[in-house]
N, C-alpha and C positions, 0 to 999 in steps of 0.2 A: 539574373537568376532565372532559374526556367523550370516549371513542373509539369509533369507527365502526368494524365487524368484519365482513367476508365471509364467506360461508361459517359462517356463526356455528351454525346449527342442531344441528351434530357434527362427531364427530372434532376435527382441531387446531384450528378457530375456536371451537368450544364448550370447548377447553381453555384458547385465551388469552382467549376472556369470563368466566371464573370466574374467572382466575388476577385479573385485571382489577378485579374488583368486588369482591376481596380486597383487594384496593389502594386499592378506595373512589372511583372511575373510575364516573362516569354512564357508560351504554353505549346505542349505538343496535346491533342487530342485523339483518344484512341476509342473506335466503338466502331461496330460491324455496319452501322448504318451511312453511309458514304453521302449519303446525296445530304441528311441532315448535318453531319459534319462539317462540309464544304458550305453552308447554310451559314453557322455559327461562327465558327472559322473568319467566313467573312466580314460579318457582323462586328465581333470581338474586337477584331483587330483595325476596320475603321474607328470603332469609338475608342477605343484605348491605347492605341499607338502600340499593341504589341506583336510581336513577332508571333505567329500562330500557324504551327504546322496540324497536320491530322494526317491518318490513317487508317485503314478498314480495316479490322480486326477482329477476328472469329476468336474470342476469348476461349469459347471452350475445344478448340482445335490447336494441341499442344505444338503442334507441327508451324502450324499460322501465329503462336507466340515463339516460339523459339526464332524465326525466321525475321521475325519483326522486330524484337529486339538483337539480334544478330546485325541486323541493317541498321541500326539505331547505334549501337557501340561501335559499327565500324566507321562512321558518319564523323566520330570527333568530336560530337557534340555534349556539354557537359549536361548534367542532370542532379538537382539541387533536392526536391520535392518531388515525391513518386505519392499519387493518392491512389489508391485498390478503392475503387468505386465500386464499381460493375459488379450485378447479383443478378439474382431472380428472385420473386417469392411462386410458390407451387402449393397450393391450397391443397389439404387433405390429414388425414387421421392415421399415424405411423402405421396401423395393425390394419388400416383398408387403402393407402396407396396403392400403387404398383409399385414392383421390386424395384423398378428402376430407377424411381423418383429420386430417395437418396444420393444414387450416384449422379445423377442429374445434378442437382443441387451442388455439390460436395465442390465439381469441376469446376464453375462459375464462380461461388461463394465463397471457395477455400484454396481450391488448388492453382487459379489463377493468379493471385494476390502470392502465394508462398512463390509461385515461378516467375515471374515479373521481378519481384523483389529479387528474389536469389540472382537471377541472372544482371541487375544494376546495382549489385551491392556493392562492387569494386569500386564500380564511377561515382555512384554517391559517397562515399567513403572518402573520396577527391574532394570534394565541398565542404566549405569553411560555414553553412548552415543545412549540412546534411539531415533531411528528416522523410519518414515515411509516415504516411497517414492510412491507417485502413477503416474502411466504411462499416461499420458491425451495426448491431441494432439493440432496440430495448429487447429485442428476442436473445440478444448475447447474455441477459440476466437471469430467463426466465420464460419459460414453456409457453408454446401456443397449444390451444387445443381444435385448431384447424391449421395447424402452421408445424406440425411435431418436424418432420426433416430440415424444414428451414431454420427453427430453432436449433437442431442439432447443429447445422453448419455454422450459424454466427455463434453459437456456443465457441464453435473450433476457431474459428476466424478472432474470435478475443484470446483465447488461449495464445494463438500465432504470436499476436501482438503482444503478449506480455512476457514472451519466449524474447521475440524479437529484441525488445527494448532491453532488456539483459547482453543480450551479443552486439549493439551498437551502441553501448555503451563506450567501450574499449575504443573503438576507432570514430568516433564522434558522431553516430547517426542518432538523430532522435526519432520516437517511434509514438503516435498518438495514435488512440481509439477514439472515434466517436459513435457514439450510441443513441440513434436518433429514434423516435418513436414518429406517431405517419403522420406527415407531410402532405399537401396537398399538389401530387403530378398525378401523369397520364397514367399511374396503375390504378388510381381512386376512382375514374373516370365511371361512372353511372352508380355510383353510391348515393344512399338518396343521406345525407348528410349536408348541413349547412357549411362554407368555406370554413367558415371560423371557430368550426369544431376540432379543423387541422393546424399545425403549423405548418408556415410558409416553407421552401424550400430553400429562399431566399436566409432564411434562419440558418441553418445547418451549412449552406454557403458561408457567412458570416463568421460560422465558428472556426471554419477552418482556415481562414485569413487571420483569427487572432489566435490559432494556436500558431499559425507559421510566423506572429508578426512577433513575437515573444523575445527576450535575448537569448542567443546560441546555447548560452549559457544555462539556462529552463529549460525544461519542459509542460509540456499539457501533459500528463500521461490519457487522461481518460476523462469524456465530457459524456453526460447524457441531457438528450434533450426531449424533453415529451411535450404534446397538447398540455395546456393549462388545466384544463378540464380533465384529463387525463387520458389514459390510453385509450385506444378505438376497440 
């Protein structure tokens, strides 16, 4: 079995590529940071005996996905589990951003995840535990009030998925959301907050090893996970 991960280099796609290659899952890893890639890459695959490929990739350069997945389909290689990791968040106040933020967001957050997916729909569709996961957040339920475009996009990013999950029904793909609230990576990094105000990233890893460990036959549709203590 083999899944394909965004954002793979840190934070939550470097926690669901471990959780992953625990499971015994060949992995491709895709993120524009090359030198950390090849890092993990290496890592992953001594301790867990898995087949682990990577690639640079400028998510929000349509050109540089289209190309990459193009080399990927013509490769022959199959593809079981596609996770849409890879985001941003972009701090600010919808009516004092700049115009552009939005679109900023929109590219990474939404439009990556719809064209990744679109363009390995055929080949997942080949897989006898076809499944898509897309990364969304507690902001997919509900408004930031320094975060208003970011919640728009994971707003749109749960939508995808519940579109989605309807149209892979028919040819057997399953479709999970998960909706993680914050985690403690490298965006948290000088917050004066205690570790254990966040959950681990290792958490959110986890989940998505037991929605993919489930039978073919199930689905996870939708997990949310927050701080115990609750939102940040």
């Amino acid at each position: 079995m083999k899944a394909l991960i965004t954002g793979a280099s840190r934070g939550l796609g470097l926690a669901v590529a471990e959780a992953l290659a625990q499971e015994g899952l060949d992995l491709v890893l895709w993120s524009k940071n090359a030198e950390l890639l090849q890092q993990v890459a290496a890592r992953l695959s001594a301790a867990h005996s898995v087949r682990v490929d990577y690639r640079s990739v400028d998510l929000v350069d349509s050109t540089a996905i289209d190309k990459a997945c193009q080399d990927y389909l013509e490769s022959g290689e199959p593809l079981d589990l596609l996770v849409n990791n890879a985001g941003n968040f972009l701090p600010g106040a919808m009516m004092q951003e700049s115009d552009t933020q939005l679109d900023d967001l929109w590219t990474i957050n939404v439009k990556a995840a719809y064209t990744l997916t679109k363009r390995f729909w055929t080949i997942l569709a080949q897989s006898p535990r076809a499944h898509v996961v897309n990364m969304c957040s507690t902001a997919s339920r509900m408004g930031y009030p320094a975060g208003g475009s970011y919640a728009v996009t994971k707003h749109a990013l749960l939508g995808f998925s519940e579109s989605l999950r309807l149209e892979g029904r028919p040819v057997g793909i399953r479709v999970s959301s998960v909706l993680p609230g914050a985690a403690l990576t490298d965006s948290w990094a000088g917050v004066d907050l205690p570790p254990e105000r966040f959950m681990k990233a290792s958490d959110v890893g986890a989940v998505v090893r037991q929605i993919w460990q489930i039978n073919a036959s199930a689905v996870i549709e939708e997990v949310t996970l927050r701080p115990l203590l609750g939102d940040i």
